[in-house]
C-alpha positions in Angstrom: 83.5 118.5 88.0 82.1 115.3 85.9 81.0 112.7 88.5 79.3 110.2 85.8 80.5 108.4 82.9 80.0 107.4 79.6 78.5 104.3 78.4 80.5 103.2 75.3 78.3 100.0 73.9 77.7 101.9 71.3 80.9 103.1 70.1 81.0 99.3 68.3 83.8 96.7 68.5 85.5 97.8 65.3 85.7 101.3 66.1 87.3 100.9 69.5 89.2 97.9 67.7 90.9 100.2 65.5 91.2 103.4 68.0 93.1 101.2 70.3 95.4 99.7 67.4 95.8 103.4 66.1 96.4 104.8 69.7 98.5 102.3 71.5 101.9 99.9 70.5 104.3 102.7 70.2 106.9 100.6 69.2 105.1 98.8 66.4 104.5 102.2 65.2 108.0 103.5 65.7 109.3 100.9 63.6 106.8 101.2 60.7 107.7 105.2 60.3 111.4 104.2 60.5 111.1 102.5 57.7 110.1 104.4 53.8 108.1 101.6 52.5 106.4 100.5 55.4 105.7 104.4 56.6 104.4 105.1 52.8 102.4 101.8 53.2 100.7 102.8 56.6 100.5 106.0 55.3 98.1 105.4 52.2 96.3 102.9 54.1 95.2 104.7 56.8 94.4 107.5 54.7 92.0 105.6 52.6 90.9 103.7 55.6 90.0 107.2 56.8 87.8 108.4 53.9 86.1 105.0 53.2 84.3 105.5 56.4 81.2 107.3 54.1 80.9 106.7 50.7 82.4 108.2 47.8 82.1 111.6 46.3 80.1 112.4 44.3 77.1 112.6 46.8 73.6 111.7 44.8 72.1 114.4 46.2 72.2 118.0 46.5 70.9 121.0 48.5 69.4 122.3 44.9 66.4 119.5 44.7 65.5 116.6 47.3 66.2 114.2 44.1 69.1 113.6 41.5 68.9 115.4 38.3 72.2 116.7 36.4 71.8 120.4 37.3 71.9 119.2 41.0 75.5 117.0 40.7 76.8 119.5 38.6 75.6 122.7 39.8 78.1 123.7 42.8 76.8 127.2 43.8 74.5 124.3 45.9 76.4 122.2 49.0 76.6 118.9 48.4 74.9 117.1 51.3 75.8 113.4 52.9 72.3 112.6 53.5 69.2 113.7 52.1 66.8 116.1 53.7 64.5 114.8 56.4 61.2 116.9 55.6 59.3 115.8 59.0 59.5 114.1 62.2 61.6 117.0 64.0 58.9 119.6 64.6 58.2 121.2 67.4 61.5 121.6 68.3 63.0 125.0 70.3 64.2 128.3 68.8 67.4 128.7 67.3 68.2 131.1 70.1 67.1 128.8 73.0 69.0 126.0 70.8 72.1 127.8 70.6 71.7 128.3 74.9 73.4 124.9 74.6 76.8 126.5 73.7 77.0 129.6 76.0 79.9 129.5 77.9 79.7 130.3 81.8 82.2 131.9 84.0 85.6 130.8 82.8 86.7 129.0 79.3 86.7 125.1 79.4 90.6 124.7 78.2 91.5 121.6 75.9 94.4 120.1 76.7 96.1 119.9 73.5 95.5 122.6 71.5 96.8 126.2 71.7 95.4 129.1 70.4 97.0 129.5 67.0 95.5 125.7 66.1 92.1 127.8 66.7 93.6 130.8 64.5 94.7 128.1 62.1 91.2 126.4 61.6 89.2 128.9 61.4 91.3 130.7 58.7 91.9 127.4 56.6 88.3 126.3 56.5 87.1 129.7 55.5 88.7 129.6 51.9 87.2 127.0 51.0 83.6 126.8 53.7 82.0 129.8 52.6 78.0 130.2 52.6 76.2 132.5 50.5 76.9 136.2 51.3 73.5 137.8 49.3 72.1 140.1 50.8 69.5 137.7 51.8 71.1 134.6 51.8 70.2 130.9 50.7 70.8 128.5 53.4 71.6 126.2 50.1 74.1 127.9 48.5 77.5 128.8 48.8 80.3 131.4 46.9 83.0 128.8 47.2 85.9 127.5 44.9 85.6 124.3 46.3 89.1 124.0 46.4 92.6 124.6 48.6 93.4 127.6 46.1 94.6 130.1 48.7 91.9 132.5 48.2 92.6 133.9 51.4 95.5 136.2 49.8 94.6 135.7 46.2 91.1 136.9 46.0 87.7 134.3 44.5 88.0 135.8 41.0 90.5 136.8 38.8 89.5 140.3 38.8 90.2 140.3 42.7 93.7 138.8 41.9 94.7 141.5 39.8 93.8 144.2 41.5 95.8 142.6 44.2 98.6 142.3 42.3 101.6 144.2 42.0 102.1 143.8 38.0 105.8 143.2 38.4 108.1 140.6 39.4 104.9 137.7 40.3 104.5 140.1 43.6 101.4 140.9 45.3 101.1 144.7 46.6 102.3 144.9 50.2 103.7 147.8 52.3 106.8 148.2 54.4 105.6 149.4 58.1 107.9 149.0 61.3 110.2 147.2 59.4 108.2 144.4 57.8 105.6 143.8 54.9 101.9 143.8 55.1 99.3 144.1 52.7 98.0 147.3 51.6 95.3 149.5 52.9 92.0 148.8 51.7 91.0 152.4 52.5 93.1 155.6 51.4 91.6 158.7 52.8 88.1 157.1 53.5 88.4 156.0 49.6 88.1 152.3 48.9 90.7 151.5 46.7 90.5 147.7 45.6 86.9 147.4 44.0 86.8 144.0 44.7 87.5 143.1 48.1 84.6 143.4 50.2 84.9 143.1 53.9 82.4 140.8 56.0 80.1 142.5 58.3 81.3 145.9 57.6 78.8 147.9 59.1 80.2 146.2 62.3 83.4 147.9 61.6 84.4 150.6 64.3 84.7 153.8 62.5 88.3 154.6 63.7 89.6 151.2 62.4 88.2 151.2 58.8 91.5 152.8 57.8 93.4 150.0 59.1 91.5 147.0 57.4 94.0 145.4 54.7 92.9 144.8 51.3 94.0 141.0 51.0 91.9 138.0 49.5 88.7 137.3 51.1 85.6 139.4 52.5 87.0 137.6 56.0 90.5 138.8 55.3 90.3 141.6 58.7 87.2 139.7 60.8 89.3 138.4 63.5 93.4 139.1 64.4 94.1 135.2 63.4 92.9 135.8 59.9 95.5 138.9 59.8 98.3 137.0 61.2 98.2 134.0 58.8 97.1 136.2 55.7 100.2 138.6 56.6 102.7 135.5 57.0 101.2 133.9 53.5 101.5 137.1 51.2 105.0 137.5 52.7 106.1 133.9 51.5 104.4 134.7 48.1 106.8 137.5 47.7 109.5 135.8 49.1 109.2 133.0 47.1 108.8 135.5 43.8 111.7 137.6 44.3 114.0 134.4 44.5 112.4 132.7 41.4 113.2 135.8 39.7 116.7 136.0 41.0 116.6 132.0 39.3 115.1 132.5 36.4 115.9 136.3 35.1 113.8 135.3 31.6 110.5 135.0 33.2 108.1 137.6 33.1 105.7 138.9 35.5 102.8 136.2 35.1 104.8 132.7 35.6 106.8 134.3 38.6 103.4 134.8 39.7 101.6 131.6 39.0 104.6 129.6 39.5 105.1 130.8 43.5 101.2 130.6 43.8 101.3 126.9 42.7 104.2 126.3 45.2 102.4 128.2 48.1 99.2 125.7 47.2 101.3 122.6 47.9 102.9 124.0 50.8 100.0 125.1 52.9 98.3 121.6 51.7 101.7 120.0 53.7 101.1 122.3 56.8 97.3 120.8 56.6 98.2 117.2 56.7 101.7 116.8 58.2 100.8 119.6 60.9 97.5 120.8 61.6 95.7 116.8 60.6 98.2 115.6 62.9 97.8 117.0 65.5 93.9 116.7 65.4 94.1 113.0 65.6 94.7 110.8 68.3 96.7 108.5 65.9 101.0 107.5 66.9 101.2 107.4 63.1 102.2 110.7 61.7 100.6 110.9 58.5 102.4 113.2 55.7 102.3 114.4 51.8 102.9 111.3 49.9 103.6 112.2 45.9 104.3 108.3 45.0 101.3 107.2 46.3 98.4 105.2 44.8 95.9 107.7 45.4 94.8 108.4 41.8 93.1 105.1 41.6 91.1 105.4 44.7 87.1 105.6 44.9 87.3 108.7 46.6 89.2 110.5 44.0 86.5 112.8 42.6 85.8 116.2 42.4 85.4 118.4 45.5 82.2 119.2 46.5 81.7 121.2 49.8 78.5 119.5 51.4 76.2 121.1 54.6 77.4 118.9 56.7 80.9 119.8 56.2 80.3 123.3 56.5 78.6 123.3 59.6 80.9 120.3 61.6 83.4 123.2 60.9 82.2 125.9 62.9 84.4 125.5 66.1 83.8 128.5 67.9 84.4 126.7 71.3 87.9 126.4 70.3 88.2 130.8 71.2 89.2 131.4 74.8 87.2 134.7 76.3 90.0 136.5 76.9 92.7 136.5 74.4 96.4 137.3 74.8 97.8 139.9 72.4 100.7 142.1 72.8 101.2 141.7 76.0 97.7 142.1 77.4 94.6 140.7 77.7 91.6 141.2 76.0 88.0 140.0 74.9 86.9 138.8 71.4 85.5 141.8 70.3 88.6 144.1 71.1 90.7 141.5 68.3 87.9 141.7 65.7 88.7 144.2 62.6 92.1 145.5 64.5 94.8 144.3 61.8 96.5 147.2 63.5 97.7 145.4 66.6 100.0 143.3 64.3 101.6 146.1 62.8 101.8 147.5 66.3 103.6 144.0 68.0 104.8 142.3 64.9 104.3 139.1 63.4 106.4 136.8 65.6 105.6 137.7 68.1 101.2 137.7 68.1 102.5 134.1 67.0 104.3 133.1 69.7 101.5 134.6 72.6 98.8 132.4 69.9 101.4 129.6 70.6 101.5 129.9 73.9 97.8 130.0 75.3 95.8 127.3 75.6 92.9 127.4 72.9 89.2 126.5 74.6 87.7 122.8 74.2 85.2 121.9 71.3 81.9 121.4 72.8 79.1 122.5 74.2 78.5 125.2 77.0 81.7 126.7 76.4 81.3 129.0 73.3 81.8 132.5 74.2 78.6 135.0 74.7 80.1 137.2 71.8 79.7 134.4 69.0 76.5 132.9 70.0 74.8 134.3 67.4 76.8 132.5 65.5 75.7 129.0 66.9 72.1 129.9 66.3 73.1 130.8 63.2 74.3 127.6 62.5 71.4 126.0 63.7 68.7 128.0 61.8 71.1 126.7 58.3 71.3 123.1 59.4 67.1 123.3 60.2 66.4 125.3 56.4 68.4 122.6 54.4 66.4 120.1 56.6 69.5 118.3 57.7 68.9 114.4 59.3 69.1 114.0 62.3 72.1 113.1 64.1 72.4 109.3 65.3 71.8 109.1 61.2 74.8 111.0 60.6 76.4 108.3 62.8 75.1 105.3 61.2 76.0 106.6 57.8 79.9 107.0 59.2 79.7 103.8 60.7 79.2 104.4 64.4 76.2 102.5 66.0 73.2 104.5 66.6 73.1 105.8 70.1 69.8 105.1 72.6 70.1 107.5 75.6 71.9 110.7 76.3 74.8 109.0 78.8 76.0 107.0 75.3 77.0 110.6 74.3 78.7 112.5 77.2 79.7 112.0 80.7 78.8 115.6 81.2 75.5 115.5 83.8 75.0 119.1 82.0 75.3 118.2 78.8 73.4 115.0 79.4 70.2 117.4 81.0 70.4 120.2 78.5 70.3 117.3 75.4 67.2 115.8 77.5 65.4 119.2 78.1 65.6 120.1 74.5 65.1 117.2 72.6 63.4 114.6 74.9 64.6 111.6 73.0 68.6 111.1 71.5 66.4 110.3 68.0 65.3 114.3 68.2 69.1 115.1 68.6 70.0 117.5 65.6 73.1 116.8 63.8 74.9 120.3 64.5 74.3 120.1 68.4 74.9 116.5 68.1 78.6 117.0 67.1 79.2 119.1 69.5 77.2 117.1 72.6 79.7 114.3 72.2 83.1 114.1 74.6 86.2 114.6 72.9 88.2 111.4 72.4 91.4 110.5 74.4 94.5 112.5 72.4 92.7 114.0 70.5 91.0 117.6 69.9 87.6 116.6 68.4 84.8 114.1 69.5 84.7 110.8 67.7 82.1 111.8 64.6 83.3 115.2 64.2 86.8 113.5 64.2 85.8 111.1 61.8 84.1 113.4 59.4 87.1 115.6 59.3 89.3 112.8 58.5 87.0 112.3 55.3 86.5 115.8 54.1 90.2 117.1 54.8 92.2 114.1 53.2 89.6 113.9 50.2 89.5 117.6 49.8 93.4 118.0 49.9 94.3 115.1 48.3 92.3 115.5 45.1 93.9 119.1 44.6 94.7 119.0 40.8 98.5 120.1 41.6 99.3 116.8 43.3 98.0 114.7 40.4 101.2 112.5 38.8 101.5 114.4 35.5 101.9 117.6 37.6 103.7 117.2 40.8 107.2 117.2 39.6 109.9 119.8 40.2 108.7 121.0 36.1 105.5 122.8 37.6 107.2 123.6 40.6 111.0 124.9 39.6 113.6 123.0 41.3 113.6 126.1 43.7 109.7 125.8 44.5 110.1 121.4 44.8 113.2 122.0 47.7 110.8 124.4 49.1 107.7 122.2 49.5 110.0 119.1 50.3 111.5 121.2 53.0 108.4 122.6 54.5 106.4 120.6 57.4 105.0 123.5 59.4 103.6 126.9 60.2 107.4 127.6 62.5 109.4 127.0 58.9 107.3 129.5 57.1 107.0 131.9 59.9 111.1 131.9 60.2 111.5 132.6 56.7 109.4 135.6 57.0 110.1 137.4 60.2 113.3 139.3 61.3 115.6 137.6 63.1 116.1 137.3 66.7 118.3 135.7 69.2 116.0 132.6 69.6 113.1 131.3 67.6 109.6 132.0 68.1 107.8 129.0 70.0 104.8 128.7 67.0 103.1 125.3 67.6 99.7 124.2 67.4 100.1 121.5 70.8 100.4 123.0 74.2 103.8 122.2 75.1 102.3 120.5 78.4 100.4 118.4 76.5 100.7 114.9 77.4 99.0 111.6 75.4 96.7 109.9 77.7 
């Protein structure tokens, strides 16, 4: 149990000036979302308020070359990077492995008190669209194989050759199967054969030989990794389809390839609405409830630019914390490693219902010493890529998003452990690297993330789902969309609506939420 506390002097005046406006007066806020002009006001404002905390894409430098040249602005098989490498000054420091000791979880799971389990399924599948390092055989800590974009890779595949052989070739569908009564993506494997050429599965090898015929051939090499991946790439393909069969019940002229692209646009927009006006939401601490705003005056901000995934952005992602030990699924309990590369436990228990038990367990809080033993590779991992892209340190990562620069450990967490570990590995908070550094500091109040984690989310996810070309004014309109496709996006707000068009009925509704239903703002 903590005992000490933490010194906030260096959280600086306007920062706790504006998390106390943001955080308190509920019935200022109240009245500003009840009424249109002042909610759209608040709305852009505090969006661009949000992003403006670093500057603007693009970022001078890349991981391609320690200076700016063309090739290294333009060249986006390299991360972008916030800050430029630090190339000395951090030697000396410990292994990866005895690093990443920082993380392990003890005994029991450290719960967070907002978030279930399917915000950690949620996260984890969103970010790896879009956050994907480079999957060579040896890889390059600098580069990446991603789109840079919300594109819904996830069910449509990185190329177009992965698209096609993922589509059905009639009607805009994408292949599926019926089993127990509902649709699920086909089997990558047909009598040990690998039948889509294209879809590659991560860390096969790790496969259990007795479940390689279950993997489902679906979008991305992480498509089967882990039973949250399966559940939300099940529930998208089946909205794809959905949405196809009733654009061709609209529209009996179109053909095969604009009932296709027209549903895939429409899913695009719709998952960017779950990101903001769910899944952002419920991240931040804010009373404001931020949502997809078509009429605003986005376009002519300084951040609108061209995405660029940067280092820093893949790595702040990596919330492994966030997975209790134990995991409930159909009914019973088990470890990490008895979901991983099982998409047969959804046919088994069905859609709504794995969403409901991910709905109803508390997910694990982000931080240190409380990432299970199973993915601790995965935090040295982490480490070793922050280290061979020669990241800055972290109290530089806070100056550059306006936070004051902190000068001893009890300015980061009230957590004695955390507060010795930091000490015993780094000696001094200027030694502090920025990946354990995100992770050392205490979650804010109402919220799910620590205050620069928080805050660099809020300027990656709004900038990187904002500038998505099909929210631009010449092509959000029901003409790109179908009237159809605009009601659906306009009616849309969360993971529940698309879940309930997609499952079969029942004599209540799954509970599918991302907040514990205990939670309580504090």
């Amino acid at each position: 149990m903590r005992t000490a506390t933490r010194k906030t002097a260096k959280d600086g005046l306007a920062n706790r000036a504006e998390f106390l406006f943001t955080t308190r007066f509920e019935p200022f806020w109240n009245l500003v979302q009840a009424n249109g002009l002042l909610r759209r006001m608040a709305n852009g404002r505090l969006v661009d308020r949000a992003i403006a905390k670093v500057p603007p894409r693009p970022d001078p430098l890349s991981t391609r070359a320690p200076y700016t040249s063309w090739a290294s602005l333009t060249d986006r098989r390299y991360d972008g990077r916030h800050l430029g490498p630090v190339l000395d000054g951090l030697d000396n420091l410990p292994s990866p492995e005895r690093t990443a000791e920082l993380f392990r979880r003890s005994a029991e799971t450290v719960l967070c008190p907002k978030s279930t389990v399917l915000f950690a399924y949620f996260a984890q599948w969103f970010t790896d669209g879009f956050l994907r390092s480079d999957r060579a055989q040896e890889p390059d800590p600098r580069k990446n194989e991603s789109t840079h974009e919300i594109d819904l890779c996830q069910i449509y595949g990185l190329t177009e050759q992965a698209t096609e052989e993922l589509r059905a070739g009639e009607l805009g569908l994408l292949k599926s199967q019926t089993l127990n009564g509902e649709e699920f993506p086909p089997y990558l494997y047909a009598d040990g054969t690998k039948r889509f050429p294209s879809i590659t599965v991560a860390r096969e090898e790790q496969v259990p030989a007795e479940r390689r015929g279950d993997l489902f051939a679906i979008g991305t090499d992480t498509a089967n990794v882990q039973i949250g991946h399966v559940l939300l790439n099940v529930l998208f393909l089946r909205e794809h389809n959905r949405l196809a069969r009733e654009l061709g019940r609209e529209h009996p002229t179109w053909d095969d390839e604009r009932l296709f692209q027209t549903a895939r646009n429409i899913l695009i927009v719709v998952l960017i609405k779950i990101v903001i006006e769910e899944y952002i939401n419920h991240i931040t601490p804010y009373l404001f409830r931020f949502f997809l705003d078509g009429t605003s005056g986005h376009q002519r901000a300084r951040w609108m630019r061209t995405n660029r995934m940067a280092s820093e952005f893949n790595l702040l992602y990596r919330w492994h914390s966030l997975i209790p030990s134990s995991l409930t699924v159909g009914g019973r309990q088990r470890t990490i490693e008895q979901t991983a590369f099982n998409p047969a436990l959804v046919v088994e228990h069905g859609l709504g219902r794995l969403f409901e038990e991910a709905a109803s367990q508390p997910a694990g809080r982000v931080g240190l010493f409380n990432t299970d033993p199973y993915l601790l590779a995965a935090e040295a991992s982490s480490i070793r890529k922050g280290r061979a892209v020669a990241l800055a340190p972290y109290n530089d990562y806070r100056e550059h998003c306006r936070f004051p620069r902190v000068t001893d450990f009890d300015q980061i967490s009230s957590d004695p452990r955390v507060r010795d570990g930091l000490r015993s590995c780094y000696q001094r908070v200027e030694r502090i690297e920025f990946y354990v550094g995100l992770f050392a500091e205490d979650p804010r109040p109402s919220s799910v993330l620590p205050s620069l984690i928080g805050r660099m989310v809020g300027v990656d996810a709004f900038s990187q789902a904002l500038t998505n070309p099909l929210l631009a004014p010449r092509v959000f309109h029901p003409r790109t969309f179908s009237p159809l496709g605009w009601n659906t996006i306009r009616t849309t707000r969360n993971l529940s609506d698309l879940l309930h068009r997609n499952v079969p009925a029942r004599d209540r509704p799954y509970l599918v939420t991302m907040t514990r239903t205990d939670w309580r703002r504090r």
